[in-house]
N, C-alpha and C positions, 0 to 999 in steps of 0.2 A: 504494500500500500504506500502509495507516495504521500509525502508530507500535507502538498495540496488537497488531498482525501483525508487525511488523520484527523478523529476528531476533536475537537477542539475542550479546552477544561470546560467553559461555560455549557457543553454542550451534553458533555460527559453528564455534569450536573445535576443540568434536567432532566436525562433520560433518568439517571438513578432519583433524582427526588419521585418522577411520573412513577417508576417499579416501586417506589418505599409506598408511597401513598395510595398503589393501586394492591398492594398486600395489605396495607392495611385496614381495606372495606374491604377487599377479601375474608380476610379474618374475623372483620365483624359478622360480616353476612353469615359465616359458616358459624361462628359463635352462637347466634340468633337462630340457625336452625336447629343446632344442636341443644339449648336450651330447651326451645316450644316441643321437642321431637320429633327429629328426619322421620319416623313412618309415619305421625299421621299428615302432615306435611307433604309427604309423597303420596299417602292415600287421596288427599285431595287433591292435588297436581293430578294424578290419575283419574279423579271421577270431573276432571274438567278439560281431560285430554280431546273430547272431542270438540268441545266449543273455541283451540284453538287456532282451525283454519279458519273460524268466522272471525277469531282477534284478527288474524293476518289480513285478512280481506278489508278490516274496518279501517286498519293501520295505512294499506295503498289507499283505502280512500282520503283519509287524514292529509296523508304526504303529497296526492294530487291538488288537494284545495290549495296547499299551503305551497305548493310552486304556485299556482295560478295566483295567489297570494303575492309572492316574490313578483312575478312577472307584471304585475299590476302596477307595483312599488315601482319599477323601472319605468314605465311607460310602457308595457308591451310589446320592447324592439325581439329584434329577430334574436337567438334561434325560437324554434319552436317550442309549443307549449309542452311537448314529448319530450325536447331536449331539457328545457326546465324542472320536468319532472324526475327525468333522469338523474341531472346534476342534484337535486332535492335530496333525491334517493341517498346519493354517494355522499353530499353534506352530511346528512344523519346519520350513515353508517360508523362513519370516521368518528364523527364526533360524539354516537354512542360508543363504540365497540372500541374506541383506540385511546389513551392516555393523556389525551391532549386540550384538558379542561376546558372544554367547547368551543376553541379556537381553531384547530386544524382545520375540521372539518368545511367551517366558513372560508379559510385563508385554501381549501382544494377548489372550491365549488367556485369561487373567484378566477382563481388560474385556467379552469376548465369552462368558464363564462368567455375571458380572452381569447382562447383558443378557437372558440365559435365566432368573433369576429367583435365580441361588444366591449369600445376601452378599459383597458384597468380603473380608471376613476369611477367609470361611468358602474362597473360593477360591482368595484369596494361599496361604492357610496350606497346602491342599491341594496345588497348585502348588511350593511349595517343597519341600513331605515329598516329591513325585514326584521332584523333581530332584536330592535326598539318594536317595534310594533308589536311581536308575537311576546316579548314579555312583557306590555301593555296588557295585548289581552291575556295574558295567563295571571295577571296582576288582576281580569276583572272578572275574571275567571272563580278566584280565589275567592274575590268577595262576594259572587255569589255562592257559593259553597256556605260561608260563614253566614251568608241574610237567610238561608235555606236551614243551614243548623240552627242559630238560632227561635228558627220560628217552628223545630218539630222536638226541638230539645227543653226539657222541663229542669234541665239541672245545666247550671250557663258555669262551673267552675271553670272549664277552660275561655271563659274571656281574655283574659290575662297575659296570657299566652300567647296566645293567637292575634289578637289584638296587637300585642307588641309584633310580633310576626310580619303584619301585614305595614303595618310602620315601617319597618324598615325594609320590607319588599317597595313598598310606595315608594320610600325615598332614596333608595338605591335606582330604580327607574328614574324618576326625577333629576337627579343627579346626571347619572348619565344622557338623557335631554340637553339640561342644560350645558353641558360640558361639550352637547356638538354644536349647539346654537353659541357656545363661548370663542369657539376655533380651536377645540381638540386637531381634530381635524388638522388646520392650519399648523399645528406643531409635528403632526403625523409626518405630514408634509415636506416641511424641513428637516425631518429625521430623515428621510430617506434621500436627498437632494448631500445629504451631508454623508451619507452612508455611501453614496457612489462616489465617494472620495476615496474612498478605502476596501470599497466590494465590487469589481470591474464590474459584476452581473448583474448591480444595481442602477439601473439607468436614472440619473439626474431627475428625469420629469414622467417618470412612471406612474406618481400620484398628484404631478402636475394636477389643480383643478377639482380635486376629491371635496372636497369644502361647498367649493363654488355645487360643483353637482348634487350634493345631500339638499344644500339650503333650494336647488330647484325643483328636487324630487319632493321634498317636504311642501314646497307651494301647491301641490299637487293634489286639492282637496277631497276629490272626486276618486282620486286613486288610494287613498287613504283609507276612506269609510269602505271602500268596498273592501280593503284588503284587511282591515279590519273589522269586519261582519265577517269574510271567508275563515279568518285565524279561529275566530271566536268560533265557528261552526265545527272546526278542526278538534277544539279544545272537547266540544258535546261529545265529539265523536268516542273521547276516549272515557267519554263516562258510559257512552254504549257499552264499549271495549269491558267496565268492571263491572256492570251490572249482568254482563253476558257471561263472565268467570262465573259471578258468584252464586248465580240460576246454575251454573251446571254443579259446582259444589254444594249444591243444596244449603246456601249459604243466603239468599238474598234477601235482603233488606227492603226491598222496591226503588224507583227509579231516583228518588230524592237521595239516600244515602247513598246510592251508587255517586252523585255526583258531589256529595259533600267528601267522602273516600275516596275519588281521584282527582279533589282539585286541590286536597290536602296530602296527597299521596303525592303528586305531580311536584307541589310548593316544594315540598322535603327533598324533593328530587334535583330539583332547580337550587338550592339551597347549599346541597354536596357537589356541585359543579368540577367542583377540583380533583372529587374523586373518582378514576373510568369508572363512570356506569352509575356510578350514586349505589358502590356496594355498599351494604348494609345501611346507609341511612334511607333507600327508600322503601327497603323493607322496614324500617324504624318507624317513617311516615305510614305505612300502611297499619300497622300494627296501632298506633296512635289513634288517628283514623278510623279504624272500624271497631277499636274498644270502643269508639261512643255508640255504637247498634249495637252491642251488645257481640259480637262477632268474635270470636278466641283467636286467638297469637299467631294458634297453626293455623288454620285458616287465610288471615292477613295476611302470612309468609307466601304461604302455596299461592296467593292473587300477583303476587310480587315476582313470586317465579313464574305463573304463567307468561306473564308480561314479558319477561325475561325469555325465555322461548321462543314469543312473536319477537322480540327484538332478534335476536340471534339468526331466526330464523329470514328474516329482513335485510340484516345487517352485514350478514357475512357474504352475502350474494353481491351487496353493495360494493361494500373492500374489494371482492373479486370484480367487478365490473370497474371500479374505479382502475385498479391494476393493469386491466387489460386496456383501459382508454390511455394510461400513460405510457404502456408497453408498445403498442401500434407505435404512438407520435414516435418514440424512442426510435423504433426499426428505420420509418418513415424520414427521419432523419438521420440516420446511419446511412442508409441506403443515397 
């Protein structure tokens, strides 16, 4: 390996911090099953085995709204709404199934936007308004979850909680808002303008404009509501997704706690960002979550692995599809 290839400390770093912290929700998650107990855990993963090609199915539908979603937020340029959903596809995979605290997946789905013909600015800037947007609505998501618990639940101790919760979900979104309307952005900007000083691979003006583009995409009022009514419909979708587990684990609550249970299962999830896959805190969220219907441990676990299943099941197709579109370009330019 030549020095040019050798990797570098800062890099070493991250790989070993992403293995430290992806062992260690490894290690919870399996704590957590081994706690509630792996058989009836697995008896319920079993008695819900067949409801999950209908998760799978709900999931492609989830991920088509939420390109046509993305493509919206652009303004509808070229590639296709097929190619949007494809790249969607390979976003999610990477960013569920790979180590890379939900950044990878966004910084693939950008490079593989380029390559279809749409500038880099034009599809950072796109990419980020989608990822403000979808935790908007997973932010309003949340709070129906909690205006639905509160009004079936006769015991409110977890206000407190939750309450603070969504506080600081609010104002982490917020934050972030304002941080692109401040000219985040514009310093993105200059990092990378300063970075092709010292990375030949970095071209000067690659995010030339990234700024300018967000703040035209944002004027874009029309593309907005719609793209957030489609995210918002994405979100119901995955309360189909738990209410459909937990009918087949003879487990269900009716359609109201199914959605209080994934939109508090989801928060928890969004929450472990740092960790691949949200191991063991979303089995943690679940578990949380459906103690309030009365719903036992193992149970919550086994909805958690379901989920986990259709991901996997979704995920690794993606990885391999992603692989083969950068394997082609590779040949494509060797040749």
């Amino acid at each position: 390996m030549s020095i040019a290839h050798a990797p570098t400390p800062a890099r070493t770093r991250l790989i070993n911090t992403g293995i430290a912290v992806g062992g260690a929700g490894g290690i919870a998650a399996t704590g957590l099953v081994a706690w509630f107990g792996a058989v009836a855990i697995g008896q319920d993963v079993l008695r819900a085995s067949w409801a999950i090609p209908a998760t799978i199915a709900l999931h492609l539908v989830q991920q088509f709204i939420s390109a046509l979603a993305w493509r919206l937020l652009n303004g509808s340029p070229p590639p296709s709404l097929l190619a949007w959903f494809q790249i969607r596809w390979i976003r999610e995979s990477v960013n569920s199934l790979l180590p890379v605290a939900q950044l990878g997946g966004n910084l693939a789905a950008i490079r593989l936007l380029a390559q279809r013909g749409l500038p880099v600015p034009r599809a950072a800037a796109g990419t980020i308004l989608d990822v403000t947007v979808e935790a908007l609505t997973q932010f309003l998501f949340t709070l129906l979850g909690v205006a639905v618990l509160a009004a079936v639940s006769s015991d409110h101790a977890w206000r407190p909680w939750l309450g603070g919760g969504l506080g600081l979900m609010g104002a982490g979104i917020a934050g972030f808002v304002l941080a692109q309307r401040a000219g985040l952005l514009r310093l993105i900007e200059a990092l990378a303008s300063r970075m092709s000083r010292f990375v030949p691979a970095v071209q000067a003006d690659t995010l030339r404009g990234l700024h300018d583009d967000l703040m035209r995409l944002q004027r874009d009022r029309g593309g907005l509501l719609q793209a957030t009514a489609l995210h918002l419909l994405a979100w119901m979708l995955g309360a189909a997704e738990t209410w459909l587990a937990l009918l087949a684990m003879g487990q269900s609550r009716g359609a109201l706690a199914a959605l209080v249970i994934e939109s508090l299962g989801m928060a928890a999830r969004s929450a472990g960002f740092a960790v691949p896959g949200a191991l063991g805190i979303q089995e943690g969220g679940f578990v949380l979550a459906a103690a309030l219907f009365g719903i036992p441990p193992d149970s919550a676990i086994a909805l958690s692995m379901v989920k986990r299943l259709r991901e996997l099941a979704v995920g690794v197709p993606g990885l391999l599809a992603w692989q083969w579109t950068e394997g082609r370009r590779f040949l494509r330019r060797a040749r």
